[in-house]
C-alpha positions as CSV (number, residue, x, y, z in Angstrom):
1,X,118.7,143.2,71.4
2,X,118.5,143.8,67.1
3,X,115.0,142.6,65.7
4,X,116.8,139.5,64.2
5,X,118.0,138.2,67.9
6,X,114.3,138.7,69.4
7,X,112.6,136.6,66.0
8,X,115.2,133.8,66.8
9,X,114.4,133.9,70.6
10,X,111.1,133.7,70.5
11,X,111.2,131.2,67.7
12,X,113.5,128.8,69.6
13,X,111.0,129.2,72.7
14,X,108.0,128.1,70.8
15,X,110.1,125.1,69.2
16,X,111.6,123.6,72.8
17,X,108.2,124.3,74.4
18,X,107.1,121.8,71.7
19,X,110.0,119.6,72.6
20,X,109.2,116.3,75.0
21,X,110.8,116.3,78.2
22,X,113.4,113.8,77.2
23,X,113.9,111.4,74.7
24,X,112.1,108.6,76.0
25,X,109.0,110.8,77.8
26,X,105.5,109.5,76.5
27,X,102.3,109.6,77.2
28,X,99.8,112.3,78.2
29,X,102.6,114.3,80.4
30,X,105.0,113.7,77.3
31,X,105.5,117.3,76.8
32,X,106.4,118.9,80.7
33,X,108.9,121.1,80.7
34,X,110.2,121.4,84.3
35,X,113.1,123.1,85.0
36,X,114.3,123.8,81.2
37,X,115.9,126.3,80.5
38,X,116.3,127.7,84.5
39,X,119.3,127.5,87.1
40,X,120.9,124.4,87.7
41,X,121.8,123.7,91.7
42,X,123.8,121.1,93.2
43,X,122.6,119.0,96.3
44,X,126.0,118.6,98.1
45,X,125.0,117.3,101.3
46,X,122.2,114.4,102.4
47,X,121.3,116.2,105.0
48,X,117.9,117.3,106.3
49,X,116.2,120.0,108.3
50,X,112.5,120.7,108.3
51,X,112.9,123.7,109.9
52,X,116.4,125.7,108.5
53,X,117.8,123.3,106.0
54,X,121.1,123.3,105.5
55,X,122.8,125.0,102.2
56,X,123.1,122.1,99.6
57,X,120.8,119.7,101.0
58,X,117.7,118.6,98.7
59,X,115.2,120.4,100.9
60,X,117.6,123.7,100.6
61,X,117.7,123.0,96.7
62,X,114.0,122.7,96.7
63,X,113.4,125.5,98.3
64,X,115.4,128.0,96.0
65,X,112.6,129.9,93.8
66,X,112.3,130.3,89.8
67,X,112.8,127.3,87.3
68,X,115.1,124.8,88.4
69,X,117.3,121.4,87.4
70,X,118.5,119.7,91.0
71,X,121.8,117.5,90.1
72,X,123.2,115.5,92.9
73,X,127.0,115.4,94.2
74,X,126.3,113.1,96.5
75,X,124.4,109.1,96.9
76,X,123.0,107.3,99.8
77,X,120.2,108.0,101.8
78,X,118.8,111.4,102.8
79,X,116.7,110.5,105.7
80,X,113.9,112.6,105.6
81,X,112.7,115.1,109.0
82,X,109.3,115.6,107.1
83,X,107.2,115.5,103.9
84,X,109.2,117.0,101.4
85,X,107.5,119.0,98.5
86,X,108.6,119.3,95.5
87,X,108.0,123.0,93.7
88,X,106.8,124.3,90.3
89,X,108.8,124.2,87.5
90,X,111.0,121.9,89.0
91,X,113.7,119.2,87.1
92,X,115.0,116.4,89.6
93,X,118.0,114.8,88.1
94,X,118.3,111.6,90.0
95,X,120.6,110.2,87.2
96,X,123.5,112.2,87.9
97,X,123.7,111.0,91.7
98,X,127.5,109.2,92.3
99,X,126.9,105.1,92.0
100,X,124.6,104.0,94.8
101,X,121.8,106.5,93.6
102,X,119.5,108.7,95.8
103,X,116.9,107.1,98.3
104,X,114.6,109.3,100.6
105,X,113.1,108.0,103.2
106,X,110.8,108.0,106.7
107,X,108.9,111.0,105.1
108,X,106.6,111.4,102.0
109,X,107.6,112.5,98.8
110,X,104.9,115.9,97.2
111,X,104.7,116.7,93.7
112,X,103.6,119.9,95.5
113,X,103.4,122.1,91.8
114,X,103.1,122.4,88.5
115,X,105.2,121.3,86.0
116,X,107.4,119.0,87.4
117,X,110.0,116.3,86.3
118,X,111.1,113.5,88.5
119,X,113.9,110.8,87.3
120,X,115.4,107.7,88.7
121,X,114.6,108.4,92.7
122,X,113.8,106.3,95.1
123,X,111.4,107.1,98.2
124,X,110.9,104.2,100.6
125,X,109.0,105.8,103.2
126,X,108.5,103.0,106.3
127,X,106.6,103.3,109.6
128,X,110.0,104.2,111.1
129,X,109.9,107.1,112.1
130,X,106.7,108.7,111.2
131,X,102.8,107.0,110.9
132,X,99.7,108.9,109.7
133,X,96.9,107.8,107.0
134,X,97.9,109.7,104.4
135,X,101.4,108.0,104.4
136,X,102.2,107.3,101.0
137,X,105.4,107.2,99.7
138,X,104.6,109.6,97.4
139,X,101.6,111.1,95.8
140,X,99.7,114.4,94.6
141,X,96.1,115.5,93.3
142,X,94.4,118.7,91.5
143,X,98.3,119.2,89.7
144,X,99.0,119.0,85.8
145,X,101.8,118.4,83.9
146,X,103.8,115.9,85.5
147,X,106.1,113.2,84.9
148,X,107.7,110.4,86.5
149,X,110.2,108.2,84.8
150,X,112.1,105.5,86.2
151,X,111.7,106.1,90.2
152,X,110.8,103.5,93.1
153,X,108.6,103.5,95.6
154,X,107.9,101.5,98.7
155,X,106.3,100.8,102.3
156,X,103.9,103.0,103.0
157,X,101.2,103.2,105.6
158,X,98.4,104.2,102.9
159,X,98.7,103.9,99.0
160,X,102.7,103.5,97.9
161,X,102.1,106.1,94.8
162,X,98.6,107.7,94.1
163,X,98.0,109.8,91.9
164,X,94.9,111.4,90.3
165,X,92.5,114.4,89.7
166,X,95.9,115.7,88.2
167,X,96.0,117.1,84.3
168,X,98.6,116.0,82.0
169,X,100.1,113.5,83.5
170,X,102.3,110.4,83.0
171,X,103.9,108.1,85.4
172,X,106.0,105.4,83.5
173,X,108.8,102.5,84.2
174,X,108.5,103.0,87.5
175,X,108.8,100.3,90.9
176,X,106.1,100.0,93.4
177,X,106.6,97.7,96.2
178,X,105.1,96.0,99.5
179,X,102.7,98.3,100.9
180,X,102.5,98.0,105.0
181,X,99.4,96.4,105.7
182,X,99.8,96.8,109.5
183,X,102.2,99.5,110.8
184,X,99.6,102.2,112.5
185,X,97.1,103.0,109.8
186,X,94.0,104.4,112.0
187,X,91.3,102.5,109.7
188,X,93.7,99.0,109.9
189,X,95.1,96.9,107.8
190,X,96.2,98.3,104.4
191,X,99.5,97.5,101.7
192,X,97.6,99.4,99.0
193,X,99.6,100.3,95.5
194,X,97.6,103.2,94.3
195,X,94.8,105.3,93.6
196,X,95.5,106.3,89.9
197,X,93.3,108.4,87.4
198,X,93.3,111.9,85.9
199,X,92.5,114.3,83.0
200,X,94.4,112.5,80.5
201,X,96.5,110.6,82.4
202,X,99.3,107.6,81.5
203,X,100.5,104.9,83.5
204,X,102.8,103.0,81.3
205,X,105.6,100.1,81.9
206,X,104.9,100.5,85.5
207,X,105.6,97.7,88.3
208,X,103.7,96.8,91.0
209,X,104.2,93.7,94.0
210,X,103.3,92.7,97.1
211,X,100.1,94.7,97.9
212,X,96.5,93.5,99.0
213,X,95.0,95.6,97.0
214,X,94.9,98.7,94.6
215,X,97.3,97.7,91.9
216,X,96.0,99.6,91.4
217,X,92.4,101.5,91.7
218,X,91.2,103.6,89.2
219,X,90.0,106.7,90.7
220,X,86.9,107.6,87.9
221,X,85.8,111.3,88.5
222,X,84.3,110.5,91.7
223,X,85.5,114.0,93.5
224,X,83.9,116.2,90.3
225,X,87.2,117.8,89.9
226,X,86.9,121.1,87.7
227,X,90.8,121.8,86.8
228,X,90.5,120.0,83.5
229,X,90.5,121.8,79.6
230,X,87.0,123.0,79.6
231,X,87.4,124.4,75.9
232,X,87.8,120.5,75.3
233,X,85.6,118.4,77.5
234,X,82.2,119.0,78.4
235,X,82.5,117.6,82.1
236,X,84.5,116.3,84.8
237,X,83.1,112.9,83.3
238,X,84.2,113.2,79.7
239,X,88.0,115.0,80.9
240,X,88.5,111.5,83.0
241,X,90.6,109.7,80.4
242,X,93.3,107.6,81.7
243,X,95.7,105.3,79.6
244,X,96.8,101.9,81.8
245,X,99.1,99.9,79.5
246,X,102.5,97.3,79.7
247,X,102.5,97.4,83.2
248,X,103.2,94.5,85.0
249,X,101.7,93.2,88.5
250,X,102.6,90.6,90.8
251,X,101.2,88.9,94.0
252,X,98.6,91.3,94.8
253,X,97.0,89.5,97.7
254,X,93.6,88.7,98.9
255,X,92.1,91.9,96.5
256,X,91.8,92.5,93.2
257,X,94.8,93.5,91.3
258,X,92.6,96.4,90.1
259,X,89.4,97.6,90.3
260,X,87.6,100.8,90.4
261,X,86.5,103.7,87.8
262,X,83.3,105.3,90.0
263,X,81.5,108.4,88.9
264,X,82.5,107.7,84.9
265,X,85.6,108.2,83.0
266,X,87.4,106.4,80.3
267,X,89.8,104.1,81.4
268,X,92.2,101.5,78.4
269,X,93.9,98.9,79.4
270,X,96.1,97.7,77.0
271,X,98.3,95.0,77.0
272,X,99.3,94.7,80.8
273,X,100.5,91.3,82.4
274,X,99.3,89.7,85.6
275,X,101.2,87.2,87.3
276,X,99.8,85.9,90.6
277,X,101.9,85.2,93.8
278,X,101.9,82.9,96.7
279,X,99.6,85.6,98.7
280,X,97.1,86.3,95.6
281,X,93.8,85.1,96.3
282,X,91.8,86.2,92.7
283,X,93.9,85.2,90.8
284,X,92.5,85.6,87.4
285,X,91.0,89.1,88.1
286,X,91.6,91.6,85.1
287,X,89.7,94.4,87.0
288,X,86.6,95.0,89.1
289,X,84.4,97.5,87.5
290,X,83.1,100.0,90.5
291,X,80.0,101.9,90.3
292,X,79.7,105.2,92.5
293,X,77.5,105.4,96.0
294,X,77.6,107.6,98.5
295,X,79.8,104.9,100.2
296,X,82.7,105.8,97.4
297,X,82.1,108.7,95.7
298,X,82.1,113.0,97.0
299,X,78.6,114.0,98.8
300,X,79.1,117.1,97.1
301,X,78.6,115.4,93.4
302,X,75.5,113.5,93.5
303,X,75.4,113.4,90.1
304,X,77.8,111.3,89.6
305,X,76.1,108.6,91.5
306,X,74.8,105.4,89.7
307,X,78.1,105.9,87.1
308,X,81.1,103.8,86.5
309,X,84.0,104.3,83.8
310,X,84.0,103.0,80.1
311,X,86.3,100.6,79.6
312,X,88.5,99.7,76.3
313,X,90.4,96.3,77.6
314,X,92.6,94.8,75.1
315,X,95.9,92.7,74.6
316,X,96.5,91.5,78.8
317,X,97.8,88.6,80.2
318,X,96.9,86.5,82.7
319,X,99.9,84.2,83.8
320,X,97.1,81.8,85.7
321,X,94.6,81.3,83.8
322,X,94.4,78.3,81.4
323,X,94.9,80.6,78.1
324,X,96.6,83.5,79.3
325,X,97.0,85.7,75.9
326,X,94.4,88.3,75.1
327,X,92.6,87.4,78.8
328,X,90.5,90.6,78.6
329,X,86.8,91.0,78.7
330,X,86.7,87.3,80.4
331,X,88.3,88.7,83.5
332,X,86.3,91.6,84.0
333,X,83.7,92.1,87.4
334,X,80.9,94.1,88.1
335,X,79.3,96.3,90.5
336,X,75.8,96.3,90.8
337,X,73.6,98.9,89.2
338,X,74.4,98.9,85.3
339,X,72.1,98.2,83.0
340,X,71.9,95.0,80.7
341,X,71.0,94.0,77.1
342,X,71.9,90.9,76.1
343,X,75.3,90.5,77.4
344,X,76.7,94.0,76.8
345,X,76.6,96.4,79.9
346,X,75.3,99.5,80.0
347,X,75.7,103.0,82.1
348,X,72.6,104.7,83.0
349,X,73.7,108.8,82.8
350,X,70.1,110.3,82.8
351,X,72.2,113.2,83.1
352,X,74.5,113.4,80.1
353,X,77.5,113.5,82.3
354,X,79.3,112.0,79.6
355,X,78.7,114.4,77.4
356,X,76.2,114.5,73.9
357,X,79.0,113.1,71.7
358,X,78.0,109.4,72.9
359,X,75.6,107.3,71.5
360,X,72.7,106.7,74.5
361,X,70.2,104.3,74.5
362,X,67.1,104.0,76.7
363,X,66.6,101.5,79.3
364,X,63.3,101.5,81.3
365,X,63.2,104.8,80.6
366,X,66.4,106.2,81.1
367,X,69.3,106.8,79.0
368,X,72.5,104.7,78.9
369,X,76.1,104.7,77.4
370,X,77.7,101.1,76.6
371,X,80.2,100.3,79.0
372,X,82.2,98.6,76.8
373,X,84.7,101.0,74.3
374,X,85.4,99.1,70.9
375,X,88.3,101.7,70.1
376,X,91.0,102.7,73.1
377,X,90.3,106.7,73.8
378,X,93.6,109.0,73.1
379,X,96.5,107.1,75.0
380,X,99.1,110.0,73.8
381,X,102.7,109.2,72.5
382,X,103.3,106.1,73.8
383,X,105.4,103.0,73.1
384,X,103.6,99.7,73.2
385,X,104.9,96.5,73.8
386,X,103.2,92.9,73.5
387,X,102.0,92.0,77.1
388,X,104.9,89.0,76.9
389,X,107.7,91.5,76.0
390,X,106.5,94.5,78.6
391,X,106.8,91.6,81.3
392,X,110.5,91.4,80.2
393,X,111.3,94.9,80.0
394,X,109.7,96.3,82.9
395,X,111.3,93.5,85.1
396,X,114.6,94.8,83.0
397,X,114.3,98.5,83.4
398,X,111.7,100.0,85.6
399,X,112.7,101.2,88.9
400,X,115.7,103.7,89.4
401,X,117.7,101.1,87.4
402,X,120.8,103.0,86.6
403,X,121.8,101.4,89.9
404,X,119.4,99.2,91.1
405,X,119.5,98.7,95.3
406,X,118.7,95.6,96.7
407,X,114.8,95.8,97.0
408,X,114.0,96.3,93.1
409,X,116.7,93.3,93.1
410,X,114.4,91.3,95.1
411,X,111.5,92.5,93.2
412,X,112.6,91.7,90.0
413,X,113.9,87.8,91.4
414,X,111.1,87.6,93.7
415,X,108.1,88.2,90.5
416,X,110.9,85.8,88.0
417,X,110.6,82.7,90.1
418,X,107.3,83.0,91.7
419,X,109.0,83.1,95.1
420,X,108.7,85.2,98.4
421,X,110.6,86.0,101.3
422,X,108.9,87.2,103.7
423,X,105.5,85.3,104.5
424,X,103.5,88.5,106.5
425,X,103.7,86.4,109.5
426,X,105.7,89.0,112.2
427,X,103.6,91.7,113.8
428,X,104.8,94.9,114.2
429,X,104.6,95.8,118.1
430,X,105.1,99.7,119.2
431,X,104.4,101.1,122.4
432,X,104.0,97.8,123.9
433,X,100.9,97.9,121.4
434,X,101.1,95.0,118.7
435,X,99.2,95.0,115.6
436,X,97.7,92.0,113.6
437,X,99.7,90.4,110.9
438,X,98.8,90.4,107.3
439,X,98.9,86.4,107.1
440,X,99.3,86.8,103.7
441,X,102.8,85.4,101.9
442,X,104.8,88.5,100.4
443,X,102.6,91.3,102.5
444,X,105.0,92.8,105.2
445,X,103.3,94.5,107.8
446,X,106.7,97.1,108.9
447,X,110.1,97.5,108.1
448,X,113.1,96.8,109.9
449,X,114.8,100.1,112.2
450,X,117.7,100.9,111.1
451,X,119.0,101.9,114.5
452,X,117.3,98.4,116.0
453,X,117.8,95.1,116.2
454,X,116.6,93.7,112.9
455,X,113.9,90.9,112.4
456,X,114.5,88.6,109.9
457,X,111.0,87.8,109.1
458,X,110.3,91.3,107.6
459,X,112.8,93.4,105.5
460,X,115.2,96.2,106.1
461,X,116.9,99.4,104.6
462,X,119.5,98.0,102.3
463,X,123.4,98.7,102.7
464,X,123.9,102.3,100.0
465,X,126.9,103.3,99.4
466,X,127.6,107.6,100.3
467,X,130.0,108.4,96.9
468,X,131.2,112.7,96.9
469,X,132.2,114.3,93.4
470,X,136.0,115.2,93.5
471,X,136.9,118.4,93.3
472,X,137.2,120.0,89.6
473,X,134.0,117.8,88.7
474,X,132.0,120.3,87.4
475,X,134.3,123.5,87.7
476,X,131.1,126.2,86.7
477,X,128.6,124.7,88.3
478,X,126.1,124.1,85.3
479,X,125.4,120.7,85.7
480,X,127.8,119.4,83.2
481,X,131.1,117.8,84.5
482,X,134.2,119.3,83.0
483,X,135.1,116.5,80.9
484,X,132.2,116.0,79.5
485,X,131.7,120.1,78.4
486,X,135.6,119.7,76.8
487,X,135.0,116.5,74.8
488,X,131.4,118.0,73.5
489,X,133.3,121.5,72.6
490,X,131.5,123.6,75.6
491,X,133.5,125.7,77.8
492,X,133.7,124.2,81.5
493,X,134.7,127.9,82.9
494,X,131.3,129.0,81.2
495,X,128.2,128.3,83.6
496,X,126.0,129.8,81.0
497,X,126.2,127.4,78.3
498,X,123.6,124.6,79.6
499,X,121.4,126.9,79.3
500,X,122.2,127.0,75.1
501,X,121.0,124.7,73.0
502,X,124.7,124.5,71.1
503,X,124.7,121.0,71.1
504,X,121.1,120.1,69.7
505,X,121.7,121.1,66.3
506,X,119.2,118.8,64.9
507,X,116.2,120.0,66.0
508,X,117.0,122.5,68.7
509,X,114.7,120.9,71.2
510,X,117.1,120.6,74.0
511,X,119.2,122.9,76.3
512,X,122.9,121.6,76.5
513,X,122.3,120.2,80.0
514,X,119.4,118.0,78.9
515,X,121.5,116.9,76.2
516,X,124.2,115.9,78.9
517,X,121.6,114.7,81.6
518,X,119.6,112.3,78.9
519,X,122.7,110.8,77.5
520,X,123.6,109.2,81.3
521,X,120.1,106.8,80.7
522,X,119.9,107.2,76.4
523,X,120.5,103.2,76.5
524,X,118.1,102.5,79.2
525,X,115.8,104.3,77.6
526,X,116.3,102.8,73.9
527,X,116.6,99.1,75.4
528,X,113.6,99.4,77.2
529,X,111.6,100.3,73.9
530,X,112.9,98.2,71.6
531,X,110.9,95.6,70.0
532,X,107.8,97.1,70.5
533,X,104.2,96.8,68.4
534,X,103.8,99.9,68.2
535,X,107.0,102.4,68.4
536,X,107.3,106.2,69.3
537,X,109.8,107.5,66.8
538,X,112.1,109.1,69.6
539,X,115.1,111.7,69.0
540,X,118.2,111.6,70.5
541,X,120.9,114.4,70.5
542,X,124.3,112.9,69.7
543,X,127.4,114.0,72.2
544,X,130.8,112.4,72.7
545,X,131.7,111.2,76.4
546,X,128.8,108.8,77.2
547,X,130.3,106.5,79.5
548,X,127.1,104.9,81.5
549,X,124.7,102.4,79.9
550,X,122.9,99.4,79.9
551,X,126.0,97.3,80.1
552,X,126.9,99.3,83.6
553,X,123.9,99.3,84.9
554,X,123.0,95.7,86.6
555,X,127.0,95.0,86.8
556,X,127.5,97.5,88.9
557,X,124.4,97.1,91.1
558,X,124.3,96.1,94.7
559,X,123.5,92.6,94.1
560,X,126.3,90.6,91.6
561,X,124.7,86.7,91.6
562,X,121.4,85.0,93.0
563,X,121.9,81.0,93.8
564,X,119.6,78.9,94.9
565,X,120.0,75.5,96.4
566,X,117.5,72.9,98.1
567,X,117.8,71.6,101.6
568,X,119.8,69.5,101.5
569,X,122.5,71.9,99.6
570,X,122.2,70.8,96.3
571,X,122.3,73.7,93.5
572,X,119.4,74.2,91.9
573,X,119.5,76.6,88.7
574,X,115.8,77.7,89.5
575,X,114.0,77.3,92.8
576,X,112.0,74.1,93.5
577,X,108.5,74.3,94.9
578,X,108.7,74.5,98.0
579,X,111.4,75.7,100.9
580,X,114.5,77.0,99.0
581,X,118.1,78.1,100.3
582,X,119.1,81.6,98.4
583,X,122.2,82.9,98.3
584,X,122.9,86.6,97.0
585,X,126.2,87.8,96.3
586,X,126.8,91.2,96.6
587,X,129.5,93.7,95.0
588,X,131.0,94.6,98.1
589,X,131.7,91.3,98.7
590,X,129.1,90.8,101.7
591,X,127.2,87.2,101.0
592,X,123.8,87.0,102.6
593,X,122.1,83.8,103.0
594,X,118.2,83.2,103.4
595,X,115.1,81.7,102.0
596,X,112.8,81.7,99.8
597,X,109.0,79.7,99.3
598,X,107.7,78.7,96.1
599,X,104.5,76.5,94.9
């Protein structure tokens, strides 16, 4: 290779590392990489092995080594034979599944490396087939740079989506749904959303229903975890730094919607909206501030004992409380064990855990930091909407919403109308054992078996339908289907041009098969942050040949039309307090008929 060749290699590699995932990524994990750059393989098949997986099935795909982008040939559900792990440097592409999308389930999604991507999946996990305590529907720990963007997750047996102790990190628009509060879990009842913290870590335009509890909990550096930038932060303490913004929860049951932050940290939360359900008990909770005890925090880090987070609380909305906007500091609970003076709340850190770049007062003797952050700490590059707006948006756009299924459907109408469907009043009964019932209205306590006779009082699988590529779809094999390569001048004989960066001529940030894989969600992603308060100035590539977008996505969803009608038949254009008759049309025709309960 001449001189000139390597100078513009290298330079190009410097400029895409500096490149965002995608148009649209923000936040602290703005910048992963994944599978840039590396081979592109097809899952064929929705098959599953554990064991020997078969050749084009997701596992198979997942297990092929060196950087990677996973397109999909195929939709419907793979139905998962065990916890499948996702590996290092690792792109999944769930937006270029057929119509009907990608959902896993029975088994629990890993984030099992570094560096990792994850778009517009779905893992609904369920007691079905599998039930142990560390059941989410997906999760991962002591990771960095990851990123989640527009995925949904639902019934697990422990938290639906934790994630924390990771570096780098952002999970954003995505669904979390009805935690099981009684399928199997070995310390009882549960329906938990998730544990959530991290060494810079963003949670933005997220979604999050029908759980007790944990919606979600804020980890703090409780565990003492070391794997943060140590050239940057003095301590575990001063690296906890977590960014909780525009997302929206509803019905959270007989908890808190969230609490948490032991062992220190620095935790915003910025502009998030809080609408209570039938089954929500505090209903005017912003979050619980937790203080760390040997009852919550590691044995091995004593020292962390006696501290809670910092918090910067700004801009949320409480839809029941009597004035809702800017419901911040008013909303906010205590452990015991801080220090006060006056009303202002203080830490006691007699051992500088976080750090000698805080101002400390003494207490009785001992030094303190003010709970209570008057700026927000670093949130990264991230779009903010009003609390009002995000509640729009997110109920627009989050979840795998180029085709939405039937349970973000119900979500979405459910958290709209203040309604529920389910009432957490069937117990789930296995081995002629049967567990209590959550007794809580929107709480489910197990899903449905596919292969049984289904209960209506608790949900089930939704009908997806199994679309295949035709033949001639993508002739090389580089992710790009042939069309597309011939109307943006690229060669559909030549596997080796996503790999080029041809097509970005702008900026050069992204490969020709990011350019092709972002343009199939380019209007999601602009529609969801529009209008906001304070913008990211995003890039977009321009190609020929986009034919998906915002006007395809909830017309060709699973669910065309939601009616409502009282008892006596009588249309109603919103649901009455009360009993209500709702009738979903869906695009294949099928009309299901149940109902709902509002106040």
């Amino acid at each position: 290779m001449s001189v000139l060749l390597l100078l513009l290699a290298s330079g190009h590699s410097l400029v895409s590392a500096q490149a965002p995932a995608f148009p649209g990524a923000e936040g602290h994990g703005r910048y992963t990489t994944g599978g840039r750059g590396g081979k592109v393989i097809h899952v064929t098949n929705l098959t599953d092995d554990a064991n020997n997986p078969a050749e084009g099935s997701l596992r198979w795909a997942l297990n092929q080594s060196g950087t990677k982008t996973i397109v999909f040939d195929v939709s419907g559900y793979i139905d998962l034979a065990a916890d499948l792990k996702i590996s290092k440097n690792t792109t999944i592409a769930g937006q270029t599944a057929p119509e009907g999308g990608i959902t896993l389930r029975y088994y629990t999604l890993r984030m099992s490396g570094d560096n990792i991507i994850v778009r517009f999946i779905r893992s609904r996990r369920s007691q079905v087939r599998d039930t142990n305590d560390g059941a989410d529907a997906i999760w991962e720990r002591n990771r960095k740079n990851l990123l989640l963007d527009h995925c949904s997750f639902s019934w697990s047996i422990d938290e639906i989506a934790s994630f924390y102790d990771n570096r780098d990190f952002t999970m954003q628009w995505c669904a979390l749904g009805e935690g099981l509060a009684n399928p199997g879990h070995t310390k009882g009842a549960h329906s938990y959303g998730g544990i959530w913290g991290g060494k810079n870590a963003s949670f933005h335009h997220n979604f999050i229903a029908h759980v007790q509890n944990r919606a979600p909990r804020f980890n703090g550096a409780r565990y003492g975890w070391t794997g943060y930038d140590t050239d940057k932060y003095s301590s575990a303490v001063d690296a906890e730094r977590v960014d909780f913004r525009n997302c929206l929860m509803y019905n959270w049951g007989t908890g808190t919607a969230c609490y948490g932050g032991p062992g220190g940290g620095y935790i915003n939360m910025v502009n998030n909206y809080y609408k209570a359900g039938l089954g929500t008990k505090n209903k005017t909770t912003v979050t619980q501030v937790s203080v760390a005890t040997s009852g919550n925090a590691d044995s091995k880090h004593p020292e962390l004992y006696g501290l809670s987070s910092r918090y910067y609380v700004s801009g949320n909305y409480m839809a029941a409380a009597s004035s809702p906007e800017n419901y911040d500091w008013s909303g906010v609970k205590y452990d015991s064990g801080l220090k006060l003076i006056g009303e202002d709340r203080y830490i006691p850190d007699a051992g500088h855990q976080f750090g000698e770049n805080v101002t400390y007062v003494s207490i009785s003797g001992v030094d303190c930091v003010k709970l209570k952050l008057d700026e927000q700490v670093d949130p990264g590059e991230v779009t903010t909407h009003s609390a009002v707006d995000a509640y729009e948006k997110v109920m627009a756009y989050s979840g795998s919403s180029l085709y939405r299924d039937a349970v973000d459907a119900r979500y979405m109408e459910e958290t709209r109308t203040g309604t529920v469907t389910y009432y957490g009043d069937v117990a789930y009964v296995k081995d002629d054992k049967k567990y209590p019932t959550s007794n809580t209205k929107g709480i489910l306590d197990f899903i449905n078996d596919p292969d049984g006779e289904a209960n209506p009082k608790t949900a089930s699988f939704p009908e997806l339908p199994e679309n295949v590529r035709p033949a001639g779809f993508d002739t090389d094999g580089d992710g790009m289907p042939d069309d597309w390569e011939i109307a943006n001048g690229l060669d559909p004989d030549d596997a080796s041009d996503g790999a080029k960066y041809t097509l970005d001529t702008e900026k050069g940030w992204y490969t020709n098969l990011e350019v092709y894989l972002n343009s199939l969600v380019e209007k999601i992603m602009k529609a969801g942050n529009e209008g906001a308060v304070d913008a990211v100035d995003e890039y977009y590539p321009t190609c020929k040949g986009v034919d998906s977008g915002i006007e395809d996505v909830f017309v060709g969803s699973e669910i065309e039309s939601i009616e409502y009608y009282d008892l006596r038949g009588v249309h109603l254009l919103e649901p009455a307090d009360g009993l209500n008759i709702r009738r979903i049309r869906y695009s294949n025709g099928k009309v299901v008929t149940d109902k709902v309960i509002k106040r």
